[in-house]
N, C-alpha and C positions, 0 to 999 in steps of 0.2 A: 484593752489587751493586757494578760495578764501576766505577769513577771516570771520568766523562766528560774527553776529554781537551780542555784549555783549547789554542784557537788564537787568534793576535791577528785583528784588524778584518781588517788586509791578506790575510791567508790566506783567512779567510772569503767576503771579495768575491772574489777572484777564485776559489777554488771554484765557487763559485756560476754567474762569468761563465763557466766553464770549461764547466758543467752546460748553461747555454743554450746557450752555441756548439753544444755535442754537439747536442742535443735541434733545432737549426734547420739546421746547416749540410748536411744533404742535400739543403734543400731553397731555402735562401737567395736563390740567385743568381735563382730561376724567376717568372716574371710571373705574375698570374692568369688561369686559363682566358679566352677569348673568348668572351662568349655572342653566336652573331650575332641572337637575336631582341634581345635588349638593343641592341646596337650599330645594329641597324635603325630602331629605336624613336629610340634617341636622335639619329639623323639627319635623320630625320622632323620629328623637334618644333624643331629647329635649324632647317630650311628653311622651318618653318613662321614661326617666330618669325623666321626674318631675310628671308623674302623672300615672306610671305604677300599682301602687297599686291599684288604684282606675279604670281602663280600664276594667278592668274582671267584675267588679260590676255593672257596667254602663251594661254591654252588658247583664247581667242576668237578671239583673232588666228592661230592655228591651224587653227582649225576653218575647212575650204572655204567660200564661199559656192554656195550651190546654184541652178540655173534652175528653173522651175516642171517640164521637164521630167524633175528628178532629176540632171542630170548637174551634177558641181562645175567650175565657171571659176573662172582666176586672173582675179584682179582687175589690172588694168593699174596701172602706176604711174607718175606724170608731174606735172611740175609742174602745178600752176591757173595760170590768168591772171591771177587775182587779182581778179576784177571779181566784186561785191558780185551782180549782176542775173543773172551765167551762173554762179552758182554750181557748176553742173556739169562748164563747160565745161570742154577743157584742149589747152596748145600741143601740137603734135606738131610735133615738130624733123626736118628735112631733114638727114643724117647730113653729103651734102656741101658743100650749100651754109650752115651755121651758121646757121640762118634761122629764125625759124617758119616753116610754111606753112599750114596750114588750123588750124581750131581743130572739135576733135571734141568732141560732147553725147556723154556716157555715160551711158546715163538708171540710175537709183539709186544714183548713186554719191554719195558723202558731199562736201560740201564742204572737206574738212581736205584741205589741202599735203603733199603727198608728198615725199621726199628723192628718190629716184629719179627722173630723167629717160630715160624707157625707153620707147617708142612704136613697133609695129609699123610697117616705112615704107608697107605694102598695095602694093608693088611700084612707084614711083613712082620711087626712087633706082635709079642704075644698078647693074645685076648683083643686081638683089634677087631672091632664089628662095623666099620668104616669110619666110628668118631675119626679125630683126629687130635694125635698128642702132642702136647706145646712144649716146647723146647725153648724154655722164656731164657732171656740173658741174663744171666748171673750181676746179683747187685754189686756196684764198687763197693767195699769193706771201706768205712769214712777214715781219713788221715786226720792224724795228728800234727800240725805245723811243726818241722823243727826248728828251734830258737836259733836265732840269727845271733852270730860272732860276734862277741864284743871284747875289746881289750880291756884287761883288767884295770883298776884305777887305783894309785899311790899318791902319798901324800907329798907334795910339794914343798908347802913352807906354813908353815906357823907364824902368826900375828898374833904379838902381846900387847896389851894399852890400856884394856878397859880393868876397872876394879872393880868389877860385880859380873854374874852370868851377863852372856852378851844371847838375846834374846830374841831379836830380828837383824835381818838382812834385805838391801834392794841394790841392785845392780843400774846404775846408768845406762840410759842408751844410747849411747855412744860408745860403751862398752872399755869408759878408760877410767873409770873410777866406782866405786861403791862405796854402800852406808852402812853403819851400823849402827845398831842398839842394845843399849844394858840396862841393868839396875843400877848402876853408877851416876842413873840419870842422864848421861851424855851422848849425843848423836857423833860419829866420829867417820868421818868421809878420808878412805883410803885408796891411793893408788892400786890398781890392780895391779900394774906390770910389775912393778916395784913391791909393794907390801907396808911402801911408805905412809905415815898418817900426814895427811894433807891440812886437816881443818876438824874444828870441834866446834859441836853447836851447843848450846847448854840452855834450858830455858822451862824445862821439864823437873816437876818437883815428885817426880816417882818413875817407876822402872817405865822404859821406852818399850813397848810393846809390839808396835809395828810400822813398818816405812812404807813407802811408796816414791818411785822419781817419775813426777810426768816425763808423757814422751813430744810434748806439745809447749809447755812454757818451763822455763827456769825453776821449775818448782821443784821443794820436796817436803812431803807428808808426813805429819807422824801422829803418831796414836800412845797411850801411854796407861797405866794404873792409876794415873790422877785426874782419870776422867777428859781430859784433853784431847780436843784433835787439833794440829798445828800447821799450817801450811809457812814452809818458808820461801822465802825469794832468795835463790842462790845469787843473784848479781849484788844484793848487800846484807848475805847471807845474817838477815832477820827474820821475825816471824810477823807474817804481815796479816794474817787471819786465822781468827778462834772459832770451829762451829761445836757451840755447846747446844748441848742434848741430851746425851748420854749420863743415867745414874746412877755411874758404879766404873768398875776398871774397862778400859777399851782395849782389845786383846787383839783386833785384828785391822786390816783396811786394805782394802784394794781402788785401784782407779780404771774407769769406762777406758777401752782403749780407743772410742770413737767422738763421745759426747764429754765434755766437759761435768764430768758426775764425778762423786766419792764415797764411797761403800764404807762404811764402819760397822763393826759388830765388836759383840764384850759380854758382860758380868750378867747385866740387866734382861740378858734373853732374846735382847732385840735384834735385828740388824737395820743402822739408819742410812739413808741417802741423801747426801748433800748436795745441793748447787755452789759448785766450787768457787763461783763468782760471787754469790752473793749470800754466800752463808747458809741460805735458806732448808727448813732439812725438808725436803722434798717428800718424803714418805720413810715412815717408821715401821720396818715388816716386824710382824708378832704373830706368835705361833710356835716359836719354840719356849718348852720350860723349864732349858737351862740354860747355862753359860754359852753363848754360839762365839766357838773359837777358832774357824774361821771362816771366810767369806772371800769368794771370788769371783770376781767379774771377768767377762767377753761381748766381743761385738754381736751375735746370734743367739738368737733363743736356746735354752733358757741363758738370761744374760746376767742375771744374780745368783748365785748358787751358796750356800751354808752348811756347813755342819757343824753338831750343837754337841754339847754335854747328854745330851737327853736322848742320845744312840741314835737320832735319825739327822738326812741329811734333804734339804729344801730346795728345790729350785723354784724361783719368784719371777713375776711378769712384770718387769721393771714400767712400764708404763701404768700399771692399773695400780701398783703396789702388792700387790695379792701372792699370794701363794699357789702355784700352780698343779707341784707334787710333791708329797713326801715320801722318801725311801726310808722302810721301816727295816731294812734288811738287817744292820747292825744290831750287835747285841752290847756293846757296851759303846762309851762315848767316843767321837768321834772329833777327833783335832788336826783336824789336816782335810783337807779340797785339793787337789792340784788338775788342774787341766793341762790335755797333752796340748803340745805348742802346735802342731799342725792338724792331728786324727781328731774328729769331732768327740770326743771323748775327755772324762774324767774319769780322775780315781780319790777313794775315800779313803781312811785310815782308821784303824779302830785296833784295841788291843787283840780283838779275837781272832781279823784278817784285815788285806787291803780289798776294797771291791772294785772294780772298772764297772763304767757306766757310758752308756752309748746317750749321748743328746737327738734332738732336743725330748725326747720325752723321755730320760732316765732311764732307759733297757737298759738291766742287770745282763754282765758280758763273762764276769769269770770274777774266782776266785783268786786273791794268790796268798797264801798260807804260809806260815816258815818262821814270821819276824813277831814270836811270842812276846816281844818288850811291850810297852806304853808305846805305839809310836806318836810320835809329837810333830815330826815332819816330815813331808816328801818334796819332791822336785823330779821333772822328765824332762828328757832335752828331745832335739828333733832324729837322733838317731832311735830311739827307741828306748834309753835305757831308761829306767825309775829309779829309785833311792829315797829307800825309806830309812828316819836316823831315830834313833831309841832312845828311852828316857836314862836305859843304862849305857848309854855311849855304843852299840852297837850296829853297824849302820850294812843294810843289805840291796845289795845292786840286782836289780830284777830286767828280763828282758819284759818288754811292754805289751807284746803281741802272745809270747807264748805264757807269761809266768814265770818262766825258769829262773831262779837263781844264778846269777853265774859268781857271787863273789859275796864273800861277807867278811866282816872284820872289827873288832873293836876299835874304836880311835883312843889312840895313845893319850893317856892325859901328860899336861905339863910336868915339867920334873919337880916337885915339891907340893906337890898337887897330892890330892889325898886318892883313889881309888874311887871311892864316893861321888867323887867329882865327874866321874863321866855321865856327862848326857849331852846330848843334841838338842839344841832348843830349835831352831832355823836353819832352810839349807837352801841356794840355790844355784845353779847357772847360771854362767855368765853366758851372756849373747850370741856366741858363737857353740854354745854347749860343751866346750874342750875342757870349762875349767869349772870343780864344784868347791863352792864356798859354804861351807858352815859354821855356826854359830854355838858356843859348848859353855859347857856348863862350868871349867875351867878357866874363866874368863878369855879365854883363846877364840881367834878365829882360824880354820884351817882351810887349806886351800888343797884341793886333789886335780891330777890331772894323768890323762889314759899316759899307760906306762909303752912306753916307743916299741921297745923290743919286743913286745910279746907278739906271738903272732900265733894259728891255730893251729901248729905244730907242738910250741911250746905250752900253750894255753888252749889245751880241746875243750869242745864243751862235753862236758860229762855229762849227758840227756841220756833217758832210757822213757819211752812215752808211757803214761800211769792210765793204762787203760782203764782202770775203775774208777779212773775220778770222776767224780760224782756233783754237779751243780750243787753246792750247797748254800744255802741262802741264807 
């Protein structure tokens, strides 16, 4: 008997795989047969299940009605006149004088309103040879939304502390405290109600770029110019994880409001994904060829969304990592994402205009035009309004739905402060939307909130609708 010869695992397996390829590949690439009784079947029971209700109607309202004598008439169709007592009756229109003229009994006919207005004229208008002239309903003229009332918004109170532009903002959710960031390098966590500084975190060897407070652990996030992303533990307000990656300044970050994820974008072009847990960077999206300055997450598709230096703005399939669409709409760069907090909707920023954008697949929804700055930020709250803030410190209150304008204004710089000094780096809402916090170039932060007394007496909206406006993309 002769000695079986020993092969290692690897040999084995792919013998083996080599054996099925033979044994399938003549016939791999082939679909299965079509059986058309199957295929008919299964058509069947599909129209039955989705449009069964509606099959019996079809076939009635098909079916001629017939005279006693056998022969089928069309049934006329025309408005009613709507009167309770001649249920039968119905106008018949004069094609050229726009008129009713008589009112015809059609005996058995049903009382229910007809869309058509269609009325033989019986030779009465001129040049009639028995055609019949149609007397179609006049189109609705399409409306313009008028913008919905919003109280104008003043400024509250000014916060001084930091020594460089203050750069980013994040609001807690519990909505009793916020963050901030400078060039000063320093994180500085302030009472809202008060205005008081609470705590400073210091740990960052360049400008603080961007925060984030989970709504899930004691954390809070930061991003920065020196390449850093930092998670701290507010219970011993240290920095308890570094996820490096990133080859250049980090400009942005946002956090998954469902999954335990962390979005950063920056200098490098990229935008990365971390597992918060365990540092890991999950997927490196690339595809943009500039600076992508910022980057916003949600729970629903698309659930990564970017906009870049490079005029377009991305939305990404956080699961595959991949890139899903880009809006090329923009003509210059684009620094600002904001999503509305409840309408499935964003909006973008760009010096040329803002653009609203309908999820998940990016439908362009409107322009809204006006805020010729740099804009650098926006923020929306749940009543509608937007706020976009300028690189020259000018910041414009937009209604959300129509576009309109209702309010613009420079923000005041600090007393000693140069002119120059106005700009808006960051802005946001606090959680109840009452109260807008931004971030200036003055090293200030200011705080705005709707002014009580105004009401739409004192504050109308000055809308006239622009009937030429024009989609412009």
């Amino acid at each position: 008997m002769e000695d079986v010869q020993k092969h290692s695992v690897h040999t084995l397996i792919f013998r083996s795989l080599k054996r099925t390829h033979d044994l399938f590949v003549s016939n791999q690439g082939n679909l299965p047969d079509v059986d058309d009784r199957l295929d008919k079947q299964r058509r069947s029971i599909k129209a039955k299940d989705t449009y069964g209700s509606l099959l019996d109607r079809v076939a009635t309202a098909n079916e001629p009605r017939r005279t006693p004598s056998g022969h089928a008439v069309e049934r006329p169709l025309a408005i009613t006149d709507g009167s309770t007592d001649t249920a039968n009756s119905m106008l018949k229109f004069n094609a050229d004088a726009r008129r009713p003229d008589t009112v015809l009994s059609i005996p058995g006919s049903n009382s229910t309103s007809l869309v058509r207005a269609s009325m033989p004229n019986n030779g009465n208008g001129p040049g009639s040879n028995g055609a019949s002239n149609l007397q179609l309903i006049p189109k609705k003229a399409p409306t313009i939304p008028k913008p919905k009332w919003h109280a104008p918004w003043k400024l509250s109170r000014v916060i001084s502390g930091h020594l460089g532009w203050v750069r980013c903002i994040a609001v807690e959710p519990g909505n009793e405290w916020f963050a901030t960031g400078a060039g000063d390098r320093v994180i500085k966590i302030w009472d809202l109600a008060s205005g008081k500084l609470k705590l400073s975190l210091t740990g960052h060897v360049s400008t603080v770029r961007g925060l984030a407070v989970s709504t899930k652990h004691p954390y809070l996030f930061s991003c920065g110019e020196d390449r850093q992303v930092k998670c701290w533990d507010l219970e011993y307000n240290k920095v308890i994880r570094h996820y490096h990656g990133h080859l250049s300044a980090v400009y942005s970050l946002a956090l998954h409001p469902t999954i335990d994820v962390l979005a950063t974008s920056g200098r490098d072009s990229t935008a990365r994904i971390w597992d918060m847990r365990t540092k890991a960077n999950v997927h490196t999206l690339t595809g943009h060829t500039n600076t992508v300055a910022s980057v916003v997450a949600q729970a629903t598709n698309p659930q990564i969304i970017t906009g870049s230096h490079d005029s377009t703005v991305r939305l990404w399939d956080l699961a595959a990592g991949k890139s899903v669409c880009t809006l090329t709409n923009h003509k210059k760069s684009v620094r600002s994402v904001v999503l509305h907090p409840s309408l499935y909707m964003f909006a973008s920023a760009s010096p040329d205009n803002i653009k609203q954008w309908r999820c998940p697949e990016g439908n362009f929804v409107q322009n809204i035009s006006g805020h010729t700055a740099i804009v650098n930020c926006m923020a929306a709250n749940n009543d509608g309004v937007l706020v976009s803030g300028g690189d020259n410190g000018t910041m414009f209150f937009w209604d959300w739905r129509t576009g309109y304008n209702f309010q613009r204004f420079q923000a005041p710089v600090q007393p000693g402060s140069m002119d120059s000094e106005a700009g808006i780096f960051a802005m946001c809402f606090d959680h109840s939307g009452t109260r807008l916090i931004t971030a200036e170039a003055d090293k200030t932060i200011k705080v705005y909130k709707e002014d009580d007394e105004a009401s739409e007496e004192t504050h109308p909206v000055n809308w006239r609708p622009d009937l030429l406006k024009r989609r412009k993309f």
